[in-house]
N, C-alpha and C positions, 0 to 999 in steps of 0.2 A: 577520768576525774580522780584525783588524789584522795584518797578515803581521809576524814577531819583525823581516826584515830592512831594513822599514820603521823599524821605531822604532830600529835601530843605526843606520841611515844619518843619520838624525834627529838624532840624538844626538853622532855625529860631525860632523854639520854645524853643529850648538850650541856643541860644544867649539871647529871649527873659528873661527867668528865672535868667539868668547869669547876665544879666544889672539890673534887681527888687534889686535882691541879693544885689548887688554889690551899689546900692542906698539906701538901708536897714543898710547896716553897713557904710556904710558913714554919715550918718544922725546921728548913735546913736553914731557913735566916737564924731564926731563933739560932741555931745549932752554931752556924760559921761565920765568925765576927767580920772574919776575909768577904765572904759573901755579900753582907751586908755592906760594907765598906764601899764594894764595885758596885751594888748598885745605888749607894748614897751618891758615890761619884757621877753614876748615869744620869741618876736625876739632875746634877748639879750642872752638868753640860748641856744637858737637854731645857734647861731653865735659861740657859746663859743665852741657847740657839735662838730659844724662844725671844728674847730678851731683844737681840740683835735684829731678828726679823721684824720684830714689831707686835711679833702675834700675843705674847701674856694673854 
């Protein structure tokens, strides 16, 4: 059986990774207007996909 304090440390270790991440591309957006730019664009294709599919 899985020890319960196993899957918290788990899980706090996931969250922990997921906030670094998540302060890592915030930093460089902020930082590189190019960056932001591609992914303004991503969304913008990704919206059109959606768009075409039907899914919105």
């Amino acid at each position: 059986m899985t020890d319960p304090l196993n899957i918290i440390l788990a899980l706090v270790g996931m969250a922990a990774i997921a906030f670094i991440a998540w302060k890592l591309v915030g930093r460089q957006e902020s930082g590189d207007p190019k960056f932001r730019a591609k992914l303004d664009a991503d969304d913008e294709r990704a919206r059109k996909g959606r768009e075409r599919s039907g899914i919105s």
